[in-house]
PLY file of the C-alpha trace (Angstrom):
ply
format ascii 1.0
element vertex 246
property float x
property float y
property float z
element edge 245
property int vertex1
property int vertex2
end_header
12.20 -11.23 4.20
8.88 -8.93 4.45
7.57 -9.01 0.64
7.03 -5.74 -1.36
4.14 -4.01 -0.09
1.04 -5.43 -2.71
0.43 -1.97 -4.74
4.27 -1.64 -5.27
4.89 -4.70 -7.28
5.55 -4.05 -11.01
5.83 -0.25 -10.75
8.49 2.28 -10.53
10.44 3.57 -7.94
12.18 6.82 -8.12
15.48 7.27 -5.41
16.38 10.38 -5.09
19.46 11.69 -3.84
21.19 15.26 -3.31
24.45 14.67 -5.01
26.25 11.17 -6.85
28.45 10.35 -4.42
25.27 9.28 -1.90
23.86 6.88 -4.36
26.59 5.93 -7.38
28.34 3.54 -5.35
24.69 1.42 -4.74
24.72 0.89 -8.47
26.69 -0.57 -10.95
27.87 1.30 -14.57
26.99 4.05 -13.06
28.94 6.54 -15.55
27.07 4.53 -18.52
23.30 5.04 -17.16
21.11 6.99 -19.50
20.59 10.56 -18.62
17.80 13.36 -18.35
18.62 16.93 -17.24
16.18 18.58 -15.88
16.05 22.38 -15.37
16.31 21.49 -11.98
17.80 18.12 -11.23
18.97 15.28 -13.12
17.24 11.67 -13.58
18.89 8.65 -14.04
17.62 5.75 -15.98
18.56 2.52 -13.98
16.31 0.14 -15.15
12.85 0.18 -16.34
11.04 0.10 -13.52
14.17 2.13 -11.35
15.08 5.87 -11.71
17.68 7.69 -9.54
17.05 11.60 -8.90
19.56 14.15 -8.17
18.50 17.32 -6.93
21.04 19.47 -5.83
22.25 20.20 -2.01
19.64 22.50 -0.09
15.39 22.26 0.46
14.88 24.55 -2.81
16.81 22.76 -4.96
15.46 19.11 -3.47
11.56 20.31 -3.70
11.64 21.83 -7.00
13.40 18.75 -9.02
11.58 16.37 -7.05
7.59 18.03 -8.36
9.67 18.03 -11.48
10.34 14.15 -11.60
6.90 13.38 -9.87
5.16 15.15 -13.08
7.00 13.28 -15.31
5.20 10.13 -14.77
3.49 8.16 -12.42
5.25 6.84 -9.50
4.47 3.89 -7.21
6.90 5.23 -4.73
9.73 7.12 -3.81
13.11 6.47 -1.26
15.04 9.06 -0.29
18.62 8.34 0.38
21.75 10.12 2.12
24.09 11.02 4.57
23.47 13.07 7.15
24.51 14.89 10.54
23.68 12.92 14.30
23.07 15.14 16.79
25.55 13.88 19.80
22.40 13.11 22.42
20.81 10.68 20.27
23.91 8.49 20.85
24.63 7.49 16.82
27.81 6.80 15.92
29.28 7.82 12.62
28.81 4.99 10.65
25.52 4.25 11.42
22.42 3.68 9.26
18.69 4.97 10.38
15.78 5.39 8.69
13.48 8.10 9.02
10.33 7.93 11.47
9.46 11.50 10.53
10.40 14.93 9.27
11.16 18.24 11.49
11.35 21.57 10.45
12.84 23.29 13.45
13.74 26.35 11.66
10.57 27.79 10.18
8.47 30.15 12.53
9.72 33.47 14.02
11.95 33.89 17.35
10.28 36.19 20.12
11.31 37.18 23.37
9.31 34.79 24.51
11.04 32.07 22.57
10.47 30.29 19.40
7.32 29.53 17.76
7.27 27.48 15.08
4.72 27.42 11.65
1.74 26.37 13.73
2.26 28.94 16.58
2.12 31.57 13.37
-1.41 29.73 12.18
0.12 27.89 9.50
0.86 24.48 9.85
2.92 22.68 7.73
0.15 19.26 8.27
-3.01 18.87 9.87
-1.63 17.11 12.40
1.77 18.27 13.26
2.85 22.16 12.66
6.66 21.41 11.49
6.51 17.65 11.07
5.13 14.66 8.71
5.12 11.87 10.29
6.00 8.47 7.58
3.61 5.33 8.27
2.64 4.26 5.07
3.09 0.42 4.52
5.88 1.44 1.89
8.06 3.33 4.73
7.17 -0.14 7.06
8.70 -2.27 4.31
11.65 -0.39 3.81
12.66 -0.28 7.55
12.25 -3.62 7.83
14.90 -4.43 4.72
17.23 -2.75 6.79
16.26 -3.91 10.33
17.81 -3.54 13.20
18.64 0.23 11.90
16.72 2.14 14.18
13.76 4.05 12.68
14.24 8.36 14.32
12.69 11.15 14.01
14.74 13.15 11.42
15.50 17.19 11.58
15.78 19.17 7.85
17.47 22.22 8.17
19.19 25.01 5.90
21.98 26.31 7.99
23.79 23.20 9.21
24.37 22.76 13.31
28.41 23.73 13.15
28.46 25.00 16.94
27.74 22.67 19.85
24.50 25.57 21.00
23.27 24.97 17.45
23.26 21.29 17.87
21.24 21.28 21.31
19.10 23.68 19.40
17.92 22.41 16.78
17.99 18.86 18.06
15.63 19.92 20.88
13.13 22.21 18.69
12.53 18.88 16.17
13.24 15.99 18.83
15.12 14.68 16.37
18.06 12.74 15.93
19.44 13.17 12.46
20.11 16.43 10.32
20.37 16.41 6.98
19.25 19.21 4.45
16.54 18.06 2.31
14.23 15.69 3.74
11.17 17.65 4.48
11.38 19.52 1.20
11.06 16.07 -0.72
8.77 14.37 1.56
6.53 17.17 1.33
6.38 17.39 -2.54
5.59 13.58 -2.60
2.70 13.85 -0.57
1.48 16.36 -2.66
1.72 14.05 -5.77
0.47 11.54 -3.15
3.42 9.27 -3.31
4.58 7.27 -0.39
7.73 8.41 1.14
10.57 6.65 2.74
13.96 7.52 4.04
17.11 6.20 4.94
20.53 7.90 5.80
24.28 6.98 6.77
25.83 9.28 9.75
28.36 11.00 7.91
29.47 13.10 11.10
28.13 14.06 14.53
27.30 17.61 14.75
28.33 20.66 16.90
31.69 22.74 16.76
32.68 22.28 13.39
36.58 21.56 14.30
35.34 19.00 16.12
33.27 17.55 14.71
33.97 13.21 13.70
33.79 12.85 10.14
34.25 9.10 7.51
32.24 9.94 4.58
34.23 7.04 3.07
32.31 4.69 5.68
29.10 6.26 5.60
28.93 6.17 1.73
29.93 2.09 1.92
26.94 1.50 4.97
24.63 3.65 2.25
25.42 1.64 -0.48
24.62 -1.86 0.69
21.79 -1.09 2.32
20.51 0.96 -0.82
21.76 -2.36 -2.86
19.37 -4.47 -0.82
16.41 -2.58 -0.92
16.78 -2.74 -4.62
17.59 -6.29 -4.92
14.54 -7.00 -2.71
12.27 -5.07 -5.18
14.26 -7.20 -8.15
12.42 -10.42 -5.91
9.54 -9.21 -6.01
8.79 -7.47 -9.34
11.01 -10.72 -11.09
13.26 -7.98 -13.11
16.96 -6.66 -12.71
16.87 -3.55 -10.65
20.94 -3.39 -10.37
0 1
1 2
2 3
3 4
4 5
5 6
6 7
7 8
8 9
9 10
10 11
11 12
12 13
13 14
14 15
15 16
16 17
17 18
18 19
19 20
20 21
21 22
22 23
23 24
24 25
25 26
26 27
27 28
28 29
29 30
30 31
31 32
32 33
33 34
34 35
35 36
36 37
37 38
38 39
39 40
40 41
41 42
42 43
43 44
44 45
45 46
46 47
47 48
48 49
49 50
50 51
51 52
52 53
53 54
54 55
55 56
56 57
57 58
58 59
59 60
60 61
61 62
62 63
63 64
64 65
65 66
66 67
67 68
68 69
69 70
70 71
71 72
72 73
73 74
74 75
75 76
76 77
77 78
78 79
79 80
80 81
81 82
82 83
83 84
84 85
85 86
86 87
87 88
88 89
89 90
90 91
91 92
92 93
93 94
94 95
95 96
96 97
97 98
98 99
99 100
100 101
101 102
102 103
103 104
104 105
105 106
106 107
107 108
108 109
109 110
110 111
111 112
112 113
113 114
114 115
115 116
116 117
117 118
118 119
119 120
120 121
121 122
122 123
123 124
124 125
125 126
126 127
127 128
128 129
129 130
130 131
131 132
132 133
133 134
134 135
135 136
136 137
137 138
138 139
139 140
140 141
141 142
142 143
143 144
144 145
145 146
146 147
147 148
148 149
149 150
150 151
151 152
152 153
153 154
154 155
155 156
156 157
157 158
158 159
159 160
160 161
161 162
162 163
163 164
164 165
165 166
166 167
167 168
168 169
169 170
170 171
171 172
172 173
173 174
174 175
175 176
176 177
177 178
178 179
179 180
180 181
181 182
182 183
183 184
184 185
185 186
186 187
187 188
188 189
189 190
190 191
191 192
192 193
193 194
194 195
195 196
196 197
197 198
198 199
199 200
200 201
201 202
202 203
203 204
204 205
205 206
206 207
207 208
208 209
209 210
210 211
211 212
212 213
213 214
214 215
215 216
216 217
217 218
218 219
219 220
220 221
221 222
222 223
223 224
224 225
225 226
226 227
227 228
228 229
229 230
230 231
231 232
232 233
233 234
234 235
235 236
236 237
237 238
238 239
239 240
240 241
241 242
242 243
243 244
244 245
């Protein structure tokens, strides 16, 4: 097992989550943790070095609670963890775990008719280096895709209106080359790298997208792949830092 990466050890972590049912069944008492409302979110007190964030479904919701939590104190890092939508070209089946490579926004811009442009076409680029994307290679993002190796480590897609028609799907999965959706990503891993803490992401495939009455759905399965590999990571930090993360 790949240790912790050096600067981690002995500092705290901060999960966050949209909603309970993507992170309560990693952790146990979970009705008896200690918790913090926030005016946006709410923080859960797991151990001392371990706190869980909710933020609420949706990018506003997600960004806003996170800079809330990431004022509160110093963090060492942050994991962001889910479900989420594949897009039926990347091949995923529902069930499946992946961590994220990067972050897509393949919604922002303005549609022409000449096409879509996206933030950097407009002359405002979300990063220096990509217009709609940040791309996650920090050593802490390394380390956490190797806890849960051989989940494949995609390029992920964060949007606002989910893909519910098969055209929406081909969309949105071609504008982001991206192979998961999911509905707050970007808006957290963008507020940690303002607060410069390292980001890392991993998400069950809840469903495959496209036409919404036909779309394949097992939450129930996706919630139980989550959960282990959430318990893991955590249990591989309790190694390293020599105190109970459960």
């Amino acid at each position: 097992m790949e240790k912790v990466p050096e600067s981690f050890r002995f500092s705290p972590l901060l999960v966050v989550a949209a909603v309970a049912l993507e992170i309560q069944d990693a952790l146990s008492d979970w009705p008896h943790l200690p918790r913090t409302s926030f005016p946006v979110g709410e923080m859960i007190t797991v151990s001392p070095r371990i706190r869980v964030l909710m933020t609420g479904v949706g990018a506003i919701r997600a960004a806003a609670a996170t800079a809330l939590a990431l004022q509160s104190q110093p963090w060492a890092a942050l994991l962001h963890v889910g479900v989420g939508g594949a897009y039926p070209a990347s091949g995923l089946p529902v069930g499946a775990l992946v961590t994220a490579a990067s972050e897509c926004d393949p919604q922002a811009g303005i549609l022409t008719p000449d096409g879509y442009r996206d933030l950097g076409g407009l002359g405002f680029p979300l990063t220096t280096d990509f217009p709609n994307r940040i791309v996650f290679d920090s050593p802490w993002a390394d380390w956490v895709a190797q806890q849960v190796a051989p989940a494949p480590r995609l390029p992920f897609a964060t949007v606002q209106c989910c893909s519910g028609t098969n055209a929406a799907a081909e969309m949105m999965a071609s504008r982001a080359g991206a192979a998961v959706e999911n509905m707050e990503g970007l808006a957290v891993a963008w507020t940690a790298g303002r607060f410069g803490v390292p980001y890392a992401a991993l998400r069950a495939i809840s469903n495959l997208t496209g036409d919404r009455d036909r779309q394949q759905w097992n939450l129930p399965m996706a919630r139980a792949v989550l959960a282990r590999a959430v318990r893991a990571i955590l249990a591989a930090v309790n190694v390293e830092n020599g105190r109970d993360c459960s």
